[in-house]
Every structure is written in C-alpha cells, then in structure tokens.
C-alpha positions as CSV (number, residue, x, y, z in Angstrom):
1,X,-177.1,131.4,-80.0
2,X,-178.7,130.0,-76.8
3,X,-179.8,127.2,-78.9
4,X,-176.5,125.8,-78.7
5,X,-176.8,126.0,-74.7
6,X,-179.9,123.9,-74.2
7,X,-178.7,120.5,-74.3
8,X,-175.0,121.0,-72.3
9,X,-177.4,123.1,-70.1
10,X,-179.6,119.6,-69.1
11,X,-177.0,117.8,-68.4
12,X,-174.9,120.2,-66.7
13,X,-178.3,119.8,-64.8
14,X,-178.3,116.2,-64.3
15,X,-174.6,116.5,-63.1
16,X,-175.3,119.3,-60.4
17,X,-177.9,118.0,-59.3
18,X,-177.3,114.1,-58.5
19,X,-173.3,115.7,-57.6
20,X,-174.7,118.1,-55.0
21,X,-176.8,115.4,-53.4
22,X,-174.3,113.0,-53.4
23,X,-171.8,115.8,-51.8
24,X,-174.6,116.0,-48.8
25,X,-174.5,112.0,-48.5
26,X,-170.9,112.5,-48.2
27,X,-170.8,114.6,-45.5
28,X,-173.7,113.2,-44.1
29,X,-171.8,110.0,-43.6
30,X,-168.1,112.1,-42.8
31,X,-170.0,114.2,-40.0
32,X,-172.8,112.0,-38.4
33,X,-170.4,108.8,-38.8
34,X,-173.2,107.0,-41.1
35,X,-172.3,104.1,-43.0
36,X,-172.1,103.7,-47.0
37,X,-174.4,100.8,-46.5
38,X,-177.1,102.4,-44.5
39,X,-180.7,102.9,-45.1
40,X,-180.3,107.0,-44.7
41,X,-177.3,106.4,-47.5
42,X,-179.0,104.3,-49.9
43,X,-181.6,106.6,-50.1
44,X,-179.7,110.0,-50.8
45,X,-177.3,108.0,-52.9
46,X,-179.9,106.5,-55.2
47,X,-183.4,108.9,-54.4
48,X,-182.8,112.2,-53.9
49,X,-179.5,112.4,-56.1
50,X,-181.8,110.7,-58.8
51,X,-184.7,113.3,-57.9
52,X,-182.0,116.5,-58.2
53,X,-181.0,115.0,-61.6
54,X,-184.5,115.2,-62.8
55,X,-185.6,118.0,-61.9
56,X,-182.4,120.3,-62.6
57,X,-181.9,118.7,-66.3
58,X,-185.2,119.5,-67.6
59,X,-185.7,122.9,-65.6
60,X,-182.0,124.6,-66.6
61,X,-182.6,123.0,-70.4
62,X,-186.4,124.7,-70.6
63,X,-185.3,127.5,-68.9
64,X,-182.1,128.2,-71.1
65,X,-184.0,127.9,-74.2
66,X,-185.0,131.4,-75.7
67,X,-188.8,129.7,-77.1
68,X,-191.4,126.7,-77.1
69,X,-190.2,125.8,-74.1
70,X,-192.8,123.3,-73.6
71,X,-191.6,121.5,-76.9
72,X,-188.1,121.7,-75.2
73,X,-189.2,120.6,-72.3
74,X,-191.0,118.0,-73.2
75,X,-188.1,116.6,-75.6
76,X,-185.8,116.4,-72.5
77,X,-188.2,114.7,-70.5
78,X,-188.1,112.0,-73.1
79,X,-184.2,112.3,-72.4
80,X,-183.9,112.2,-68.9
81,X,-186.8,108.9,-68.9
82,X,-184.5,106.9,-71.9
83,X,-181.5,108.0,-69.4
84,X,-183.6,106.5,-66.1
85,X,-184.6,103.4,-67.9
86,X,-181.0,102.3,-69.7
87,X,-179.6,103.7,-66.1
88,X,-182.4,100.6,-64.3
89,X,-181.3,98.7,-67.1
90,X,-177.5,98.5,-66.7
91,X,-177.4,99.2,-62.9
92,X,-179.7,96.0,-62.2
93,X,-177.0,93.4,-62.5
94,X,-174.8,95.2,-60.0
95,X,-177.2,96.4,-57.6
96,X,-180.4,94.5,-57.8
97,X,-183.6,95.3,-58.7
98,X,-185.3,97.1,-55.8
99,X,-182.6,100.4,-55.6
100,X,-182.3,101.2,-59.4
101,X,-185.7,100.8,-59.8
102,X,-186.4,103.5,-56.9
103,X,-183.8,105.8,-58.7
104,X,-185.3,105.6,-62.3
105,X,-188.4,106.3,-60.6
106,X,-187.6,109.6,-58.9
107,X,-185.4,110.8,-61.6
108,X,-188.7,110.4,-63.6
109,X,-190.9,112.0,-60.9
110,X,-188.5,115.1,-60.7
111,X,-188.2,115.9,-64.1
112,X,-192.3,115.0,-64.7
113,X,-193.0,117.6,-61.8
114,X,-191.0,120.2,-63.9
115,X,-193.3,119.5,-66.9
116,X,-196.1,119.9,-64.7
117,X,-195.2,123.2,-63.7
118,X,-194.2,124.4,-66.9
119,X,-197.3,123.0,-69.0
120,X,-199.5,125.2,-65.9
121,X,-197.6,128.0,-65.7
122,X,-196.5,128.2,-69.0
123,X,-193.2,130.0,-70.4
124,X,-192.2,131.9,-67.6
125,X,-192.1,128.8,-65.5
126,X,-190.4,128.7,-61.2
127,X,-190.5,126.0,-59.6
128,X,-189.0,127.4,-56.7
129,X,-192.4,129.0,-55.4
C-alpha cells in the first residue's frame, strides 16, 4: 500500500519545500521591509526555494517507499532534473537566462545531495545529521 504513496509523497515534497522557503521570502520582505526585486529576494525566491524542492521531493519519495530505495530514489531524481530543466526551459522567456538557470541548478544539487546520502548510507538514509 505505501507504493501508492511514493510519488504524491515527492511532490508533496517539491511543494513544501519551495512553499516554505518562499513563506520565509515573504516575511523576509513583510518584516525587514525588503523589496520583491532585491538581490536577498531573488535569491530565496529562485535558490533556496529551488534547493528545498530538491531535496524534500526525493528524500520524503525514498523515504516513503517500503524497498530499493535507491531504485526509487534514483527514478525521482530523474523526475525532479526533467522538472528543473522544462522549469529553465519555460521560465527563460519570462525571466531571462541567468535566474532560471541558478534555480534548475540548485533544485538539481538538492535532490543530487539526497542521492549521495542515500547511495553512502544506504536504506536507512538521514540527511538531517
């Protein structure tokens, strides 16, 4: 049955974890009077929100499933980097180049840091060490 969960579980993941950091921008900018448009923005907006998503999809999918979570793993990985590249791809014409490209880059590096510690560590997995 917990099968079923590993998939909504990622990107439940994805969604937590670029909404939390986005929530912090927010009040970032509500409490310290920051601008949308600033550099301190820009970057929790597009890095660390991307760098949450990452690393939260691929841990809570892995982590949910009940075995191989390395196979798991590493099949939402390749999720999360199609979902970084179509996300540079369709958020270039908008935004530029320079700030998708830093997002699909850290969404990447989050959920590639997961991997790492799950193909070390091996099915009981933390990454919160």
């Amino acid at each position: 049955m917990r099968w079923i969960a590993v998939l909504p579980s990622a990107i439940g993941g994805l969604l937590v974890g670029s909404g939390a950091a986005n929530i912090f921008g927010q009040l970032q900018r509500w409490f310290l009077g920051a601008s949308s448009d600033g550099g301190w923005s820009k970057i929790i907006y597009w890095v660390v929100s991307s760098f949450c998503a990452g690393v939260l999809a691929v841990y809570w999918g892995a982590k949910v499933a009940p075995a191989h979570r390395k196979i798991v793993g590493t099949i939402i990985f390749s999720l999360v980097l199609i979902f970084a590249v179509l996300g540079f791809i369709f958020s270039i014409y908008e935004n530029g180049w320079f700030w998708p490209l830093l997002s699909s880059t850290a969404m990447t590096f989050g959920a590639g840091y997961v991997m790492h510690q799950i193909y070390e560590e091996g099915e009981d997995f933390n990454i919160f060490k």
